[in-house]
N, CA and C atoms of all chains as a GROMACS GRO file, in nm:
protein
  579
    1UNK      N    1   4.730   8.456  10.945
    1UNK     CA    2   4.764   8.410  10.810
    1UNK      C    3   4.834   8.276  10.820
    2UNK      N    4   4.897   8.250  10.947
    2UNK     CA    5   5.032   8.184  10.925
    2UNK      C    6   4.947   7.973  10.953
    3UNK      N    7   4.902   8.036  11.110
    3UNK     CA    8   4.863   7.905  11.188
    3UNK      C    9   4.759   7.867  11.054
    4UNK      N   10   4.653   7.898  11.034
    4UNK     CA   11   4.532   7.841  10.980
    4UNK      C   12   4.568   7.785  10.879
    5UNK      N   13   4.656   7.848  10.740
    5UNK     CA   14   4.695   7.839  10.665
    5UNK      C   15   4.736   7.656  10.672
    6UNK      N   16   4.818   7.619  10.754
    6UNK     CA   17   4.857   7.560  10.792
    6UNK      C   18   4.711   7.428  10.841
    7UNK      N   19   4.673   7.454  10.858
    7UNK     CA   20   4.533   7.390  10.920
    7UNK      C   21   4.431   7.356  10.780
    8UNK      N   22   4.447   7.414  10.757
    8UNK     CA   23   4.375   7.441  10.595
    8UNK      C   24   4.402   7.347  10.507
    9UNK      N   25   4.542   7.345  10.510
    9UNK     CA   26   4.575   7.232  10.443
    9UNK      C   27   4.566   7.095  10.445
   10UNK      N   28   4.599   7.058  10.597
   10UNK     CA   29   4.583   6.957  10.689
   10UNK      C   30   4.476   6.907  10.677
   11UNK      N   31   4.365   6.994  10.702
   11UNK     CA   32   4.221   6.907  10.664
   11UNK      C   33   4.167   6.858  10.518
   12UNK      N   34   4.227   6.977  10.427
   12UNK     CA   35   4.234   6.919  10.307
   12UNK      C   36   4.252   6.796  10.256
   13UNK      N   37   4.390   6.778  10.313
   13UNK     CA   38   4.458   6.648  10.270
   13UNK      C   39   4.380   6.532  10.354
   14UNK      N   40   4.315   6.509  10.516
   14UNK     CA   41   4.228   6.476  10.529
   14UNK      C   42   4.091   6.437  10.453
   15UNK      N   43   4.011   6.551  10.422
   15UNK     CA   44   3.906   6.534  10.376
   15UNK      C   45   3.924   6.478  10.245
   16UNK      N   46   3.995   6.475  10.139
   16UNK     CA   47   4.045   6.416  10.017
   16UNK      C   48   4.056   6.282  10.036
   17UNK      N   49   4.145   6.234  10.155
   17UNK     CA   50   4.135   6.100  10.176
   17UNK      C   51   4.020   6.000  10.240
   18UNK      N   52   3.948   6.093  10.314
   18UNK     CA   53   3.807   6.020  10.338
   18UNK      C   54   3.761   6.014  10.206
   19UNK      N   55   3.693   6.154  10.090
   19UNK     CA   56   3.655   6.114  10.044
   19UNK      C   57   3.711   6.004   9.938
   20UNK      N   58   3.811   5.975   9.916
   20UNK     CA   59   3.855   5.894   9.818
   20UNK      C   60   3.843   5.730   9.917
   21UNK      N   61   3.835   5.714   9.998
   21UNK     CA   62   3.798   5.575  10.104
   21UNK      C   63   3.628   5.580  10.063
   22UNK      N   64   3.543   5.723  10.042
   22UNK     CA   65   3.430   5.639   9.996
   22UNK      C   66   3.383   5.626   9.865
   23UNK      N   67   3.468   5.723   9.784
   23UNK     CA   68   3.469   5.651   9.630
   23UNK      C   69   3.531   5.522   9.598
   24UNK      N   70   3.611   5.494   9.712
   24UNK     CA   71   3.673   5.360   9.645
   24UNK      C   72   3.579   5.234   9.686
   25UNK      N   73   3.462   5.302   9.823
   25UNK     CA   74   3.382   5.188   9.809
   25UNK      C   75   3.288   5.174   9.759
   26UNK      N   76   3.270   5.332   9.644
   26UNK     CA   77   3.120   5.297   9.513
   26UNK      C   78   3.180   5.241   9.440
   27UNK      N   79   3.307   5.204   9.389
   27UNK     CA   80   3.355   5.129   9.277
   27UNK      C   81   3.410   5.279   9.204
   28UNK      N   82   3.462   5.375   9.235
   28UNK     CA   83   3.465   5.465   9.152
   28UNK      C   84   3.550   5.519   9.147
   29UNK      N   85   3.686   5.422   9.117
   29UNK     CA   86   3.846   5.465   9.096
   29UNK      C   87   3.855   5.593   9.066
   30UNK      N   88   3.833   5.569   8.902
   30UNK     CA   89   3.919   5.704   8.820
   30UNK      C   90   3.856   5.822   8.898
   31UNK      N   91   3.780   5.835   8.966
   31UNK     CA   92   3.713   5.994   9.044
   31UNK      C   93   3.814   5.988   9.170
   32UNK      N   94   3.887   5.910   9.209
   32UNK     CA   95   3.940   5.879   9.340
   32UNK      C   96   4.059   5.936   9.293
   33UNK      N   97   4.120   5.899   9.191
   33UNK     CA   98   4.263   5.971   9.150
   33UNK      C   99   4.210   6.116   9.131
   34UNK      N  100   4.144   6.163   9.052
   34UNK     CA  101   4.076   6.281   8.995
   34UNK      C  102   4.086   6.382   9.112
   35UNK      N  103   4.012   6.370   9.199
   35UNK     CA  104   4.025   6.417   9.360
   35UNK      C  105   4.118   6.429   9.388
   36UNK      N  106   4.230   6.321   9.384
   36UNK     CA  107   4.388   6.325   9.425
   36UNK      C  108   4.464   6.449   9.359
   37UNK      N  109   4.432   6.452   9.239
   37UNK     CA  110   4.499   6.571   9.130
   37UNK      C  111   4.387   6.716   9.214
   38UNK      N  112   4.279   6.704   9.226
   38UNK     CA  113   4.288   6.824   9.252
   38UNK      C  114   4.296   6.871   9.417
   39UNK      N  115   4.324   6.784   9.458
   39UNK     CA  116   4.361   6.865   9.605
   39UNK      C  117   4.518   6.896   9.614
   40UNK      N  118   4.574   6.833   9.523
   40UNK     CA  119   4.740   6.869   9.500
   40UNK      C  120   4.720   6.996   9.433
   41UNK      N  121   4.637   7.003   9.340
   41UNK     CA  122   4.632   7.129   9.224
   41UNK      C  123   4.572   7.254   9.368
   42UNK      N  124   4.501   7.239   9.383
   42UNK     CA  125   4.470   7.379   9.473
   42UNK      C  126   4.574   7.386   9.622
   43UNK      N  127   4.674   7.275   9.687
   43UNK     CA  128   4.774   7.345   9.774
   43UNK      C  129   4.858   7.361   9.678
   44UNK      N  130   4.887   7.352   9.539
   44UNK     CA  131   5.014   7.395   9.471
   44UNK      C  132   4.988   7.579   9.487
   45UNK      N  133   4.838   7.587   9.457
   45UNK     CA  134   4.853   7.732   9.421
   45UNK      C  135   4.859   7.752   9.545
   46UNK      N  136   4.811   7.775   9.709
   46UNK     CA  137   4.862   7.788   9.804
   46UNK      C  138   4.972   7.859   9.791
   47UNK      N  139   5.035   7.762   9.772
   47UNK     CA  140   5.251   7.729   9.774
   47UNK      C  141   5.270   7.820   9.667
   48UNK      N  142   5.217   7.878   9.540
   48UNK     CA  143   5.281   7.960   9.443
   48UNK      C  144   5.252   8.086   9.499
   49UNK      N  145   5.109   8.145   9.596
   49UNK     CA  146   5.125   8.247   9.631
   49UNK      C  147   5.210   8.268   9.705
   50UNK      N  148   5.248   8.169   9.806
   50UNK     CA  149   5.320   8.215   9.924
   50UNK      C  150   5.512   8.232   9.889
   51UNK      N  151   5.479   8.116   9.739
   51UNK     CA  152   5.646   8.160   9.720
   51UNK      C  153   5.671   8.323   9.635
   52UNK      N  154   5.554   8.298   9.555
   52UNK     CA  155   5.572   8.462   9.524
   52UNK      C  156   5.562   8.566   9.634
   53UNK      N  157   5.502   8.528   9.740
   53UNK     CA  158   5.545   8.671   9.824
   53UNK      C  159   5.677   8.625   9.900
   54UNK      N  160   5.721   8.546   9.922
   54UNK     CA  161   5.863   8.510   9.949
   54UNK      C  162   5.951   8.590   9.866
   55UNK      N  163   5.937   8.572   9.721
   55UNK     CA  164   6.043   8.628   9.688
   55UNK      C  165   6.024   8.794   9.664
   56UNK      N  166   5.929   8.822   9.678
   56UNK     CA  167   5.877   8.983   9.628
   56UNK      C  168   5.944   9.015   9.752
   57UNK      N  169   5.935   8.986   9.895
   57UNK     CA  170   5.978   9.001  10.019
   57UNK      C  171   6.131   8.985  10.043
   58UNK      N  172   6.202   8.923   9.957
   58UNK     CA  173   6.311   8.888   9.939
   58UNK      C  174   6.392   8.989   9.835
   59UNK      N  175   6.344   8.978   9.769
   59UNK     CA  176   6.411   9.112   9.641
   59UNK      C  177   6.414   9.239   9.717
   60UNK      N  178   6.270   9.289   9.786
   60UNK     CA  179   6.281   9.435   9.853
   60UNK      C  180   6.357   9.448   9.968
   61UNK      N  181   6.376   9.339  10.048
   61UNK     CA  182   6.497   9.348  10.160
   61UNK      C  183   6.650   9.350  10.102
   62UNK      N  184   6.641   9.283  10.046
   62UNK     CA  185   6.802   9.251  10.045
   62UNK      C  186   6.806   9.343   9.924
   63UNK      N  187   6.715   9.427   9.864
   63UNK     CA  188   6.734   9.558   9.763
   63UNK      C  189   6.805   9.494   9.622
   64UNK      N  190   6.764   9.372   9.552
   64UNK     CA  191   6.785   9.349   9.442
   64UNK      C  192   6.778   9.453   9.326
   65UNK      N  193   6.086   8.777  12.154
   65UNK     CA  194   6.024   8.675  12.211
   65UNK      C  195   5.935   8.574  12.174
   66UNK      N  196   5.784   8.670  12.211
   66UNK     CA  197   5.692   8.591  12.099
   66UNK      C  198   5.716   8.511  11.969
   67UNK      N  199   5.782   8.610  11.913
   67UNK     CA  200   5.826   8.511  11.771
   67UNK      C  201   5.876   8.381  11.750
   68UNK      N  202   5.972   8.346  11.834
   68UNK     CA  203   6.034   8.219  11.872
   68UNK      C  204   5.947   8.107  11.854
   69UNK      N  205   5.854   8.180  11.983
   69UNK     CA  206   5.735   8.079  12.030
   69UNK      C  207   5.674   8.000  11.931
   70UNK      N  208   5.600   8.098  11.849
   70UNK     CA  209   5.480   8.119  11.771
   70UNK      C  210   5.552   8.048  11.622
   71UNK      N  211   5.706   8.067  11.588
   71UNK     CA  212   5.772   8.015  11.478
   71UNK      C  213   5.787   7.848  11.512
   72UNK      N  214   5.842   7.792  11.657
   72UNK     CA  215   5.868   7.698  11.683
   72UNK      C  216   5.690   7.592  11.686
   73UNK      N  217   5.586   7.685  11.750
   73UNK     CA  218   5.459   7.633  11.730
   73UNK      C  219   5.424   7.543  11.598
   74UNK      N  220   5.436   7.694  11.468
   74UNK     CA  221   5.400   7.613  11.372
   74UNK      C  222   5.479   7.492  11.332
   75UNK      N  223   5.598   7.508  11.331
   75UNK     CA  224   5.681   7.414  11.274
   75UNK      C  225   5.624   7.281  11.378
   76UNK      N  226   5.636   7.264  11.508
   76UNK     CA  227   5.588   7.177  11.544
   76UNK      C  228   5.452   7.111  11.509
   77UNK      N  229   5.346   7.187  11.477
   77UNK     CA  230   5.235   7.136  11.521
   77UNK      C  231   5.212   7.089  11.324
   78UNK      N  232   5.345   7.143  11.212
   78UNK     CA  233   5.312   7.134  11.064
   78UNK      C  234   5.404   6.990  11.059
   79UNK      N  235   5.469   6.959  11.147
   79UNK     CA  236   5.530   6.808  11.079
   79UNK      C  237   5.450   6.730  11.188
   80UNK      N  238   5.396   6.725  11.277
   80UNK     CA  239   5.274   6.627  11.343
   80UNK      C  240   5.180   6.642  11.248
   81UNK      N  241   5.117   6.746  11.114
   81UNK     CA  242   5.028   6.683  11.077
   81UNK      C  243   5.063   6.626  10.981
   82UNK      N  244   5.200   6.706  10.910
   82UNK     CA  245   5.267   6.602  10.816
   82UNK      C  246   5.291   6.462  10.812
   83UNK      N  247   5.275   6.407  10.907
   83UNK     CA  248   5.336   6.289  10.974
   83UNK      C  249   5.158   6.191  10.941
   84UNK      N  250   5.060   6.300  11.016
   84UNK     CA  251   4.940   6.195  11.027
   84UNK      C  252   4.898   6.194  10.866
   85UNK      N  253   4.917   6.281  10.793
   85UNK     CA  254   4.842   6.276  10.658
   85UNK      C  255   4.965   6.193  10.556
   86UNK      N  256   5.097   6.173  10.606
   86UNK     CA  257   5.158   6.108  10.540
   86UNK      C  258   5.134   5.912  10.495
   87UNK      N  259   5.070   5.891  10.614
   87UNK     CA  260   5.005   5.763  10.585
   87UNK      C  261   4.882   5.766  10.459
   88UNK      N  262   4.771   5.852  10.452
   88UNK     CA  263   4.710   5.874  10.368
   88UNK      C  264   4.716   5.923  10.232
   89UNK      N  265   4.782   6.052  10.237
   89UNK     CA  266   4.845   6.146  10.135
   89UNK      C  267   4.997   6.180  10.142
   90UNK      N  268   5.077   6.043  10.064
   90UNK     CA  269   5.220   6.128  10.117
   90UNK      C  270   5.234   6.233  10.031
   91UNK      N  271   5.188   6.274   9.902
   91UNK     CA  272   5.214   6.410   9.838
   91UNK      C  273   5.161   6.491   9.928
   92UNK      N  274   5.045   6.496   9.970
   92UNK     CA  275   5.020   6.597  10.047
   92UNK      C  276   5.109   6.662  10.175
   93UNK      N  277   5.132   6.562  10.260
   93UNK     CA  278   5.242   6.617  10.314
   93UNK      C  279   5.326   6.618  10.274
   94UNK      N  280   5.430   6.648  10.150
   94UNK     CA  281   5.544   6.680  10.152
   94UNK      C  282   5.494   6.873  10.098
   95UNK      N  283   5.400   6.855  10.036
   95UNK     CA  284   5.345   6.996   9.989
   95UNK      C  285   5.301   7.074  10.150
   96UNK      N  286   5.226   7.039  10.246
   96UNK     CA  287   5.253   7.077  10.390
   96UNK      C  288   5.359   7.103  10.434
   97UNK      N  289   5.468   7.042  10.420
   97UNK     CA  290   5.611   7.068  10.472
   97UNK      C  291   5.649   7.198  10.396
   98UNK      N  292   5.612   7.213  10.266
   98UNK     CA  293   5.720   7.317  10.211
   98UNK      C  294   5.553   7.409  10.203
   99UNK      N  295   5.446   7.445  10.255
   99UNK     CA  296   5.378   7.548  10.301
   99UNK      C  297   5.477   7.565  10.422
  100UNK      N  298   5.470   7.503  10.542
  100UNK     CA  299   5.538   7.540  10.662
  100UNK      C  300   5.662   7.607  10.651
  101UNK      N  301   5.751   7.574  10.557
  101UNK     CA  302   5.848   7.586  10.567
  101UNK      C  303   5.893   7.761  10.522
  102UNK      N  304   5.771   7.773  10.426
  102UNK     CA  305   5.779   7.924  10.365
  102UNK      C  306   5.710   7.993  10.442
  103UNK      N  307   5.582   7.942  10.554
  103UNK     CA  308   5.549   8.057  10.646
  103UNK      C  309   5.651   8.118  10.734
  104UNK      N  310   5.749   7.991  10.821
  104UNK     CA  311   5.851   8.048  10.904
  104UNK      C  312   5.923   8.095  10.821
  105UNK      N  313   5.982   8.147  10.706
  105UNK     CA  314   6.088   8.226  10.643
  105UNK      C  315   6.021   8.361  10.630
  106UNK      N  316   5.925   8.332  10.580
  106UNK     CA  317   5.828   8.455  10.561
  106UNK      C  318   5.849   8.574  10.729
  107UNK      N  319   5.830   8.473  10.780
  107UNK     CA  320   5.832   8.522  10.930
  107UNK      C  321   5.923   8.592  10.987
  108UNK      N  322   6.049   8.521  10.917
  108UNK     CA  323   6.163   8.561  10.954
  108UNK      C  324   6.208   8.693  10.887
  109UNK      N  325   6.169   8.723  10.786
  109UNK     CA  326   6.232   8.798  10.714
  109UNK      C  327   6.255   8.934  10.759
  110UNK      N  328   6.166   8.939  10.877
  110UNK     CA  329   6.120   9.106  10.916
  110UNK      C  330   6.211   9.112  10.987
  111UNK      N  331   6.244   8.997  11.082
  111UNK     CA  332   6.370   9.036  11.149
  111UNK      C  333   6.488   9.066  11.067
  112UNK      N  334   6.501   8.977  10.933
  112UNK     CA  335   6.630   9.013  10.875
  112UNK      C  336   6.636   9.089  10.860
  113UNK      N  337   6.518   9.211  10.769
  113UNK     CA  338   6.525   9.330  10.732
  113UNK      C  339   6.591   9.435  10.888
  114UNK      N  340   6.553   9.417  10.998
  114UNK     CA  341   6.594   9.488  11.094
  114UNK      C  342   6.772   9.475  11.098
  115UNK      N  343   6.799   9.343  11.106
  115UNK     CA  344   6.980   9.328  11.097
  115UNK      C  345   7.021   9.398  11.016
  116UNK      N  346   6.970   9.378  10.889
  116UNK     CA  347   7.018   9.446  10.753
  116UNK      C  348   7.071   9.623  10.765
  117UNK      N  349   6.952   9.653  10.822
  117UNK     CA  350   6.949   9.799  10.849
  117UNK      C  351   7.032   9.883  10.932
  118UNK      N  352   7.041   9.796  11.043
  118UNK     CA  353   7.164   9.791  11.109
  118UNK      C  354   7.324   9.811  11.061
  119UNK      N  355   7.358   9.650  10.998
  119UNK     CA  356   7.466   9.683  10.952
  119UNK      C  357   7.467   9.783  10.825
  120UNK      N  358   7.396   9.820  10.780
  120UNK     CA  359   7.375   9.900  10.659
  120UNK      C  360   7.402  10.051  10.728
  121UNK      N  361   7.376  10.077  10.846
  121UNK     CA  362   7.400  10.190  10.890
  121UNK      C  363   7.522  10.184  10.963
  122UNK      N  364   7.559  10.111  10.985
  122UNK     CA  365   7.749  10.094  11.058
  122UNK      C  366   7.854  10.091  10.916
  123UNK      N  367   7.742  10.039  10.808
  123UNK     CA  368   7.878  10.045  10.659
  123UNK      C  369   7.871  10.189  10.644
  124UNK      N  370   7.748  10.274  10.621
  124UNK     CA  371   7.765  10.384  10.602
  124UNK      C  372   7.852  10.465  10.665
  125UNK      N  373   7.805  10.418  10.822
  125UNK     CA  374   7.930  10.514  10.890
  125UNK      C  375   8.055  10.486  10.925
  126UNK      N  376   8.112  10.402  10.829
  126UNK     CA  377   8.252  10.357  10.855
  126UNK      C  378   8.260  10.381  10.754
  127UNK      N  379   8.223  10.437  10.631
  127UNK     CA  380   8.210  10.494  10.530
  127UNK      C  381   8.254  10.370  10.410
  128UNK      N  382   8.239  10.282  10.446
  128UNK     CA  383   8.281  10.183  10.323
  128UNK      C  384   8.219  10.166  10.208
  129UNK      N  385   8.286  10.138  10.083
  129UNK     CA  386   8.187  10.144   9.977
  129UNK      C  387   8.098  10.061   9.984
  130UNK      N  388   7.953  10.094   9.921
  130UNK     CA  389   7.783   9.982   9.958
  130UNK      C  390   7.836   9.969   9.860
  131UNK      N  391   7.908   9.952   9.733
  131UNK     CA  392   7.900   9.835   9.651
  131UNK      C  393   7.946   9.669   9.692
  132UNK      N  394   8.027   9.704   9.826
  132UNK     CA  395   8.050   9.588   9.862
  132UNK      C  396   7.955   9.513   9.942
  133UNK      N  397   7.904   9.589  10.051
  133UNK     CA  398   7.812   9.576  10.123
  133UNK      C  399   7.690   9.555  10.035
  134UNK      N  400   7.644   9.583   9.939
  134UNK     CA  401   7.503   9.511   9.828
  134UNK      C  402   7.557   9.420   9.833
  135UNK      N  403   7.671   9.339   9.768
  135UNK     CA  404   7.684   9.286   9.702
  135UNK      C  405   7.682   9.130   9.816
  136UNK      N  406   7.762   9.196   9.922
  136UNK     CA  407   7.743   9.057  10.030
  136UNK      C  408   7.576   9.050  10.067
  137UNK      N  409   7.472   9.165  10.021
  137UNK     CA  410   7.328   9.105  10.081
  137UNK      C  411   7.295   9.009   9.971
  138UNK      N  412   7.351   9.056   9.853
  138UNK     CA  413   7.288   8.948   9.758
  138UNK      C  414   7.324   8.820   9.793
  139UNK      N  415   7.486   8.847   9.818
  139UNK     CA  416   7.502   8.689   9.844
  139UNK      C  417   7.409   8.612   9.944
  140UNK      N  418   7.409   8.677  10.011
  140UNK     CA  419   7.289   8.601  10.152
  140UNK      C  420   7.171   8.568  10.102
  141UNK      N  421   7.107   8.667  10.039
  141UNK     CA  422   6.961   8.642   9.954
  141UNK      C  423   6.992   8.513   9.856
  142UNK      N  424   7.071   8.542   9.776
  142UNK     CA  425   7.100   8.362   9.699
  142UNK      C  426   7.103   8.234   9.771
  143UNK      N  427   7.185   8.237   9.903
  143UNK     CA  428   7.186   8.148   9.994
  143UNK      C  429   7.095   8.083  10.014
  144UNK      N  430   7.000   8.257  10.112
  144UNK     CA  431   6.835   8.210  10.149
  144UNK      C  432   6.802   8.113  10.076
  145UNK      N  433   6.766   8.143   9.961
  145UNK     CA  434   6.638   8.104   9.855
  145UNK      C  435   6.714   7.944   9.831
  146UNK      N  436   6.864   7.911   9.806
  146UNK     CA  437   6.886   7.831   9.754
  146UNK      C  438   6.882   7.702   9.798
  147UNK      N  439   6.944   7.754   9.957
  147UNK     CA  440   6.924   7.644  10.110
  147UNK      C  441   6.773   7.611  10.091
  148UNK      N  442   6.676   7.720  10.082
  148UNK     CA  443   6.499   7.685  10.079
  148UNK      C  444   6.504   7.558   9.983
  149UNK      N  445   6.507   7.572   9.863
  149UNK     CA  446   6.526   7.509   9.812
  149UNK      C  447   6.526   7.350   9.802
  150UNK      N  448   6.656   7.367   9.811
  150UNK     CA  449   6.795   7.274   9.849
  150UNK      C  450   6.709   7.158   9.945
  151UNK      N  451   6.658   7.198  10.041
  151UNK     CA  452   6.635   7.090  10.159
  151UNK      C  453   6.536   7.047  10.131
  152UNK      N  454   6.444   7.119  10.059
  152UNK     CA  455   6.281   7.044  10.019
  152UNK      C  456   6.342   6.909   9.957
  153UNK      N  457   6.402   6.947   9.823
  153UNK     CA  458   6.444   6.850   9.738
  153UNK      C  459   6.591   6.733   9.815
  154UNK      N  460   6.571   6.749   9.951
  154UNK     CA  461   6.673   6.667   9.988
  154UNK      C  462   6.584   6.585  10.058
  155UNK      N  463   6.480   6.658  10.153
  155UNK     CA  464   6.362   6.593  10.167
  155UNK      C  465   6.313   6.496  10.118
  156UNK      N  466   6.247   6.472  10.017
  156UNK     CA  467   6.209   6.430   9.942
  156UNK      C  468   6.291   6.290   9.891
  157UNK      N  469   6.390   6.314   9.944
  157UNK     CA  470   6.495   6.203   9.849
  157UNK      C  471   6.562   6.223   9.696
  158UNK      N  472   6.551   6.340   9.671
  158UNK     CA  473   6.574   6.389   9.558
  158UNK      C  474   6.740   6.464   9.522
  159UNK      N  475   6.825   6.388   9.558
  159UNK     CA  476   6.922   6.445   9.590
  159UNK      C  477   7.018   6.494   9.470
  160UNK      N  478   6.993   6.431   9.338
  160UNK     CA  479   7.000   6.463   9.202
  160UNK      C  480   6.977   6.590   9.237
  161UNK      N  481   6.825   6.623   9.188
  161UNK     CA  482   6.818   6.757   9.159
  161UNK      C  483   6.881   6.859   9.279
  162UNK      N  484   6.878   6.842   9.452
  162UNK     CA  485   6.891   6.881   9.548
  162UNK      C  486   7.050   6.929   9.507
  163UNK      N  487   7.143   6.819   9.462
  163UNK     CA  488   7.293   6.884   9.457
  163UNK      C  489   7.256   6.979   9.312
  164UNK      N  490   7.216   6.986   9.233
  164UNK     CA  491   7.219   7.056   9.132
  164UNK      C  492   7.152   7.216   9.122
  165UNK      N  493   7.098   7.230   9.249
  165UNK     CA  494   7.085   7.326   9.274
  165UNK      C  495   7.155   7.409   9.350
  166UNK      N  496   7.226   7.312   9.431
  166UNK     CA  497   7.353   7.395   9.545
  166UNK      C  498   7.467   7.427   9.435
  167UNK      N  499   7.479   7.348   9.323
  167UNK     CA  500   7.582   7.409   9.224
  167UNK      C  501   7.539   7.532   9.207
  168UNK      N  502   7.392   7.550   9.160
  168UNK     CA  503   7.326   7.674   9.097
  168UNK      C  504   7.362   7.806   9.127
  169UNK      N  505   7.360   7.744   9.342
  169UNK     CA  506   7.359   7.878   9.410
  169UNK      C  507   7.515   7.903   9.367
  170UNK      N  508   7.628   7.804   9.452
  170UNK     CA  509   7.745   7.811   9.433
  170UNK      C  510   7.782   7.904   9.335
  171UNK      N  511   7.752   7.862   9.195
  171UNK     CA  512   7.760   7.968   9.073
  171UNK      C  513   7.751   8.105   9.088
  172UNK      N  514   7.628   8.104   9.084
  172UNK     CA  515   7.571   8.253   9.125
  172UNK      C  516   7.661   8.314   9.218
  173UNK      N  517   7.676   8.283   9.342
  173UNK     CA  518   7.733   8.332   9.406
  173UNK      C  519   7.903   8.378   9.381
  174UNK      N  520   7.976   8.285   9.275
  174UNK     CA  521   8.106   8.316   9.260
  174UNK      C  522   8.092   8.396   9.173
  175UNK      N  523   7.980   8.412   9.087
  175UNK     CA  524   7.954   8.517   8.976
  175UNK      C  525   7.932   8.648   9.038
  176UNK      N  526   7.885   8.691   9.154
  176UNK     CA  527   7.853   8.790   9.222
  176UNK      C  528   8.001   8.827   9.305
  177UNK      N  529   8.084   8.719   9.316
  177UNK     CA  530   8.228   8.733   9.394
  177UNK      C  531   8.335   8.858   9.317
  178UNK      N  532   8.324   8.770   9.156
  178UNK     CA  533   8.442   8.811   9.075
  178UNK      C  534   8.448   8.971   9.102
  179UNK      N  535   8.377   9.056   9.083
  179UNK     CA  536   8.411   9.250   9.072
  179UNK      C  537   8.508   9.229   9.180
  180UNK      N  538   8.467   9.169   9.342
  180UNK     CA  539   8.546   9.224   9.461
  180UNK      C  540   8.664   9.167   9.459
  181UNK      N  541   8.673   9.003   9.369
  181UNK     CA  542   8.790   9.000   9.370
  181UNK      C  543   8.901   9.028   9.251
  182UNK      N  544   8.852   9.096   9.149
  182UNK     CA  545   8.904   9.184   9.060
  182UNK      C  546   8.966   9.312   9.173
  183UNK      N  547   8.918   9.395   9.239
  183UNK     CA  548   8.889   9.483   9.300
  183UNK      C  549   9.063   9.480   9.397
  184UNK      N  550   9.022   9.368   9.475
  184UNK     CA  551   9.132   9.291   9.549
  184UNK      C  552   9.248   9.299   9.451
  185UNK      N  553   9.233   9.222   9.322
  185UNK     CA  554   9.360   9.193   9.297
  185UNK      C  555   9.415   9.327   9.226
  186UNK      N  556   9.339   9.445   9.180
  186UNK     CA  557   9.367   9.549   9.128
  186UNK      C  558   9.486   9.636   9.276
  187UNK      N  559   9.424   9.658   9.362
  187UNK     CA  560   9.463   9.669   9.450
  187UNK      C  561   9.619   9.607   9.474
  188UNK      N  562   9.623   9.537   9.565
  188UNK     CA  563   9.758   9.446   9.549
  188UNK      C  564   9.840   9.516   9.441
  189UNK      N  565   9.790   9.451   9.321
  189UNK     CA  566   9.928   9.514   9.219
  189UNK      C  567   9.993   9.662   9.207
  190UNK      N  568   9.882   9.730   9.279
  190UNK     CA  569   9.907   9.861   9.288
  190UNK      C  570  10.021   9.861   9.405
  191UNK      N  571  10.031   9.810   9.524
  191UNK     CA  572  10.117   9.804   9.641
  191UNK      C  573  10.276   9.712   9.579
  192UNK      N  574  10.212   9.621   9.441
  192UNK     CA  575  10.319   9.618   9.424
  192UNK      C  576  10.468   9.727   9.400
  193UNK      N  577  10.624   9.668   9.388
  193UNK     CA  578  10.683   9.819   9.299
  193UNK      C  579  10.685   9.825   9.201
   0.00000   0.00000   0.00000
């Protein structure tokens, strides 16, 4: 779960930036930001599952 | 053992890529940093739960009241979450919001204080004559 996760992302943020190096050489800004928003938008949710099991994991230990 | 390893791995090998995608995507790596940062807690937690259990079974048998003993796990659990927190947004350069959340915890936490030290001072006056 832990390593890949981790890897996953990494290439993400990779592959987002190639492709936005070759939209920026069709002339095709506003898709270049567009891309930008959604590779942030899909590791946010990443990060919301993993903080929700953070805290679900957190409440049942420490017995909130 | 293993754990060490395998905790110190990711963290190493999540700010080397933080680092290479930060030239390209600096949002992206700062959102990498705080994935990494919640896998090793995540990680950790199992061990906490083992400490916990522990002293949870030495309060019992020293028979002390668990209202006190809850009440110091909460405090720790506020900590956790707040330090998590806390350092992303210090990270970042964000130190506005970063101190305004260590107030948050601070709060919380003296709010969770007051019963024991009601408790305390009930006490005392009683030893007074």
């Amino acid at each position: 779960m832990d390593i890949d996760l981790v890897f996953k992302i990494a290439g993400l943020g990779i592959l987002i930036s190639v492709f936005n190096m070759v939209l920026k050489q069709a002339e095709k800004e506003e898709q270049a930001q567009m891309l930008t928003l959604v590779g942030v938008i899909i590791v946010l949710m990443v990060i919301i599952q993993l903080i929700n099991q953070l805290f679900t994991n957190v409440r049942s230990i420490f017995g909130f | 053992m293993v754990e060490i390893i395998q905790i110190v791995g990711i963290g190493i090998i999540g700010t080397i890529l933080a680092v290479v995608i930060k030239q390209y995507k600096p949002e992206l790596s700062l959102l990498l940093s705080i994935v990494v940062g919640l896998i090793i807690l995540l990680l950790l937690l199992s061990r906490i739960a083992v400490i916990i259990d522990v002293m949870e079974n030495l309060a019992t048998k020293a028979n002390i009241d668990l209202i006190y003993f809850k009440t110091i796990l909460k405090v720790i659990a506020i900590s956790y979450i707040t330090e998590f927190a806390y350092k992303i947004c210090e990270d970042t350069g964000q130190h506005n919001i970063a101190m305004k959340i260590q107030l948050a915890g601070r709060i919380f936490i003296m709010i969770l204080g007051i019963p024991i030290m009601l408790a305390i001072l009930e006490s005392v006056m009683q030893l007074l004559p």
